[in-house]
LUMTOR-147353 format. One record per residue (C-alpha): x, y, z; residue number from 1. Coordinates in Angstrom, 2 decimals, padded with zeros to 5 digits. Each point is the difference from the previous one (the first is absolute). Example, Ala and Ser with C-alpha at 12.3 -4.5 7.8 and 13.67 -1.06 7.14 Angstrom:
<rs>
r X=012.30, Y=-004.50, Z=007.80, nr=1
r X=001.37, Y=003.44, Z=-000.66, nr=2
</rs>
This chain:
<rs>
r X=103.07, Y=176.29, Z=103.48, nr=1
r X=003.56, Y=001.12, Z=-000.51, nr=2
r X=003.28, Y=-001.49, Z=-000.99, nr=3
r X=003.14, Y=001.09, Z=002.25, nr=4
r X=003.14, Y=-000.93, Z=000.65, nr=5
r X=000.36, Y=-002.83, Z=003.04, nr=6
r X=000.68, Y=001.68, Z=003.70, nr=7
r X=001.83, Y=-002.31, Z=002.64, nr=8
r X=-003.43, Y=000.50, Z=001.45, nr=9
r X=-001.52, Y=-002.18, Z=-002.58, nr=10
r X=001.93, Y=-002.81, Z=001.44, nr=11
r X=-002.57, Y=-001.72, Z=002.30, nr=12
r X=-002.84, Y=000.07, Z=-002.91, nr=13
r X=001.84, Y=-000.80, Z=-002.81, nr=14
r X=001.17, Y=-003.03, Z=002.13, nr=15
r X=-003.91, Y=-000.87, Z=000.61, nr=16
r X=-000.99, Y=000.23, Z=-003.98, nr=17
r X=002.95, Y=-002.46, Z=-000.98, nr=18
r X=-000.30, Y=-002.54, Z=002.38, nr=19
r X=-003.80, Y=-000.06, Z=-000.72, nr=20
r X=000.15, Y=000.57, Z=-003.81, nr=21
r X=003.57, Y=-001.96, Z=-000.64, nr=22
r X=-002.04, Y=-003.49, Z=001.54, nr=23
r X=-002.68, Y=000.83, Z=-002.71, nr=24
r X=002.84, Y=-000.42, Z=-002.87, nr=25
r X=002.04, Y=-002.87, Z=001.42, nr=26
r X=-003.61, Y=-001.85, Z=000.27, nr=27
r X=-000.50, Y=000.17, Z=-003.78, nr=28
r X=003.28, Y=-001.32, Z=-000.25, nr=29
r X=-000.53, Y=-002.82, Z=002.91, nr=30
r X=003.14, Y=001.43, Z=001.11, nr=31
r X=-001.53, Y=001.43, Z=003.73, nr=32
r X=002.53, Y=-002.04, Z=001.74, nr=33
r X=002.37, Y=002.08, Z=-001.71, nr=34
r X=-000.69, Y=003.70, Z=001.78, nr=35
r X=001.63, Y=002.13, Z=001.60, nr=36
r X=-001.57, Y=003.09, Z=001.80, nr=37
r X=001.44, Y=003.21, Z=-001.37, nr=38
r X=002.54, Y=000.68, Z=003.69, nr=39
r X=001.82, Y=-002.89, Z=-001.33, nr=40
r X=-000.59, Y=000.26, Z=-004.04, nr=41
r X=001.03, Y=003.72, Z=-000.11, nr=42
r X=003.15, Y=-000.24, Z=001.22, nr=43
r X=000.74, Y=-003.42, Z=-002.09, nr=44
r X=-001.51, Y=001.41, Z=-003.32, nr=45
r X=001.71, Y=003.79, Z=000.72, nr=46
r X=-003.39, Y=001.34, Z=-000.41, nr=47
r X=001.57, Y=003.50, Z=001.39, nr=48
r X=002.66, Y=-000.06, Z=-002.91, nr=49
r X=-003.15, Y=000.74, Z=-002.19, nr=50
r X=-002.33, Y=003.50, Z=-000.65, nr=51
r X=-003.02, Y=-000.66, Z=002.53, nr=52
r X=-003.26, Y=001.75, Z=-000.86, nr=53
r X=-003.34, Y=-000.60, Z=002.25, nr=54
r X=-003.63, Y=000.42, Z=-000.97, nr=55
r X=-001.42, Y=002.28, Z=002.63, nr=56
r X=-003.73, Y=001.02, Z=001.01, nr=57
r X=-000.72, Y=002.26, Z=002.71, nr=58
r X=003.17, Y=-001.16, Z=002.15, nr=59
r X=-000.71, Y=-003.49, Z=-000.71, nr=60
r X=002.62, Y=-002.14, Z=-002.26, nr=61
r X=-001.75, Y=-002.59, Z=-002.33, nr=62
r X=002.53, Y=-001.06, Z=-002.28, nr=63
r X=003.94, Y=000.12, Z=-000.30, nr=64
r X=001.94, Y=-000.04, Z=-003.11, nr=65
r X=003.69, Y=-000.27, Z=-000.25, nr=66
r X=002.16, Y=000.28, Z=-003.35, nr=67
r X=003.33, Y=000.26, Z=-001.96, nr=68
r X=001.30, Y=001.59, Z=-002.84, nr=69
r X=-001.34, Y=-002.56, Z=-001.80, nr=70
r X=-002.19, Y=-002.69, Z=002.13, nr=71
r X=-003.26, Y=000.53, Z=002.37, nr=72
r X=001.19, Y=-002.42, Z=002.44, nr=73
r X=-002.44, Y=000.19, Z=002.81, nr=74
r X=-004.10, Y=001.09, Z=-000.63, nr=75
r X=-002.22, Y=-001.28, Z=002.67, nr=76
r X=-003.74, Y=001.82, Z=000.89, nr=77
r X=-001.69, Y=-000.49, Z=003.28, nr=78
r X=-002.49, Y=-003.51, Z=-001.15, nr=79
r X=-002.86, Y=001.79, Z=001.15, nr=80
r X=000.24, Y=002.67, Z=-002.64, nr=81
r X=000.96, Y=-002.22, Z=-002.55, nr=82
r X=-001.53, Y=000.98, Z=-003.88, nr=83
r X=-000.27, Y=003.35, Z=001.51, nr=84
r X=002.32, Y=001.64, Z=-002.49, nr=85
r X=002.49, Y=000.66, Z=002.71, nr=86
r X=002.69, Y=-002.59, Z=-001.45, nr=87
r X=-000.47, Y=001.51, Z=-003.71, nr=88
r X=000.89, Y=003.79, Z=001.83, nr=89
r X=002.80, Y=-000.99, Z=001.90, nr=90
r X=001.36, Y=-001.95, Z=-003.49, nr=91
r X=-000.74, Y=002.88, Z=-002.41, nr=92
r X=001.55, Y=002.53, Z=002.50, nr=93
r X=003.31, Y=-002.34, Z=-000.64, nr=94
r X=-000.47, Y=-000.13, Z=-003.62, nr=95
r X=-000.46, Y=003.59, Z=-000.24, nr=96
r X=003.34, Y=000.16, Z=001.46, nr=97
r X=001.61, Y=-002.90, Z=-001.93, nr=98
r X=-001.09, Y=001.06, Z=-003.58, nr=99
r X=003.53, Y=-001.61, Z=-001.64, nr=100
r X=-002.34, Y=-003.53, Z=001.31, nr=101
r X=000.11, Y=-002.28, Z=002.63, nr=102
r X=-000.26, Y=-003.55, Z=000.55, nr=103
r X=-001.96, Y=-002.38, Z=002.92, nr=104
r X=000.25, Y=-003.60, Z=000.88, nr=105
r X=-003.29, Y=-001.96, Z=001.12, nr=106
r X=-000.11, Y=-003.19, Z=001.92, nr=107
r X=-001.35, Y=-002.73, Z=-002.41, nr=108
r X=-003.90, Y=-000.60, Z=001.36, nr=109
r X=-000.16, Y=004.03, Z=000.91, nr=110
r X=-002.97, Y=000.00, Z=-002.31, nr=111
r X=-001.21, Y=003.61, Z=001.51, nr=112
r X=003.21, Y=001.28, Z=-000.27, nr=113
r X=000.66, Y=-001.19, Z=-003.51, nr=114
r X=-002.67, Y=001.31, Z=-001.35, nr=115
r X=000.12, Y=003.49, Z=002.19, nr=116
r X=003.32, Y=000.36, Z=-001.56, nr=117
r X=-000.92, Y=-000.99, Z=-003.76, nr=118
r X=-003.11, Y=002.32, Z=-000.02, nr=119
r X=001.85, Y=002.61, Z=001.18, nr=120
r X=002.44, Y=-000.05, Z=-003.08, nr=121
r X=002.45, Y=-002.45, Z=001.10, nr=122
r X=000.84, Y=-003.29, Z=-002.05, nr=123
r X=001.25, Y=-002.99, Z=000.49, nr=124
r X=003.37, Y=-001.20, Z=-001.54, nr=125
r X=001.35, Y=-002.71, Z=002.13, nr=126
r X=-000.91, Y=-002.86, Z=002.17, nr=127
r X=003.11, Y=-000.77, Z=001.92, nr=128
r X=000.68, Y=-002.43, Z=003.06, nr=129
r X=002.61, Y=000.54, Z=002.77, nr=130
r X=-000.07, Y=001.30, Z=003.79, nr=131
r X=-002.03, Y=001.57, Z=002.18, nr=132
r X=001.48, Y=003.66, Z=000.85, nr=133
r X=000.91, Y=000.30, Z=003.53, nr=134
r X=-001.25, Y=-003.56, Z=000.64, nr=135
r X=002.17, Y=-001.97, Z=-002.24, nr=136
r X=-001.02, Y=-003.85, Z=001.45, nr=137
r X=-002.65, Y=000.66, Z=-002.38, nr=138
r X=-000.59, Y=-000.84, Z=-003.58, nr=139
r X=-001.70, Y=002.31, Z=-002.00, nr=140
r X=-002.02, Y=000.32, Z=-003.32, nr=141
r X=000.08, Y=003.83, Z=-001.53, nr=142
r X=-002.15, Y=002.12, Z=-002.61, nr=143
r X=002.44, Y=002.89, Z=-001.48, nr=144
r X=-001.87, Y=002.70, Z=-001.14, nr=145
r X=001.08, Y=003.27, Z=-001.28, nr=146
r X=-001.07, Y=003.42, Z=-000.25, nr=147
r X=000.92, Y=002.81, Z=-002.57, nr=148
r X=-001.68, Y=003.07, Z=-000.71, nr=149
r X=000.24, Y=-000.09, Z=-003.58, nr=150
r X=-001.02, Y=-003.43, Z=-000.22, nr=151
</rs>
């Protein structure tokens, strides 16, 4: 498995994981009716105004990750390769490159993701409510959690 940074030849596949994965977090936020599939919520959320790396095994992409300065805005692993490790790579290969910190919002009922994110050094400091990114008819419920690497 290697890390590398996103080719327009990713497109198609990273598409696939999203759509599949992004319906497993809206369910645990009974917020399905709320998704978008990633043709539409890329260009809404600027997902290509962030640093795109993909999780790569023998020519196949399983997992995307995409990233600020200071936020991981986008990690999403194919579901059948879930608790395979491949979403802690992709997020350590960002931290590795983020060592000043970073921070992550999780959908409230994520349960998976919050605690992916909190055993992997992350904590929570906030629950805040507003809008759903990109979707905005929606109401939302938020963890913020932050990393720092002398934390």
């Amino acid at each position: 498995m290697k890390v590398r940074r996103y080719q327009k030849d990713d497109w198609h596949r990273i598409c696939e994981i999203h759509d599949l994965a992004r319906m497993d977090e809206l369910r645990g936020a009974r917020l399905e009716h709320a998704f978008l599939p990633l043709e539409i919520a890329a260009e809404r959320e600027n997902l290509f105004d962030y640093d795109i790396l993909v999780a790569d095994k023998d020519g196949l992409v399983l997992g995307f990750v995409a990233y600020s300065k200071d936020e991981l805005t986008w990690l999403y692993v194919d579901p059948a390769c879930y608790r395979t490790g491949i979403g802690g790579l992709l997020a350590r290969s960002v931290l590795a490159e983020r060592p000043e910190g970073l921070c992550i919002e999780v959908l409230q009922g994520n349960e998976a993701a919050l605690d992916f994110y909190k055993s992997i050094g992350f904590v929570e400091s906030k629950i805040v409510s507003g809008w759903m990114p990109g979707n905005e008819k929606f109401p939302v419920t938020v963890h913020c959690l932050a990393y720092a690497s002398n934390a």
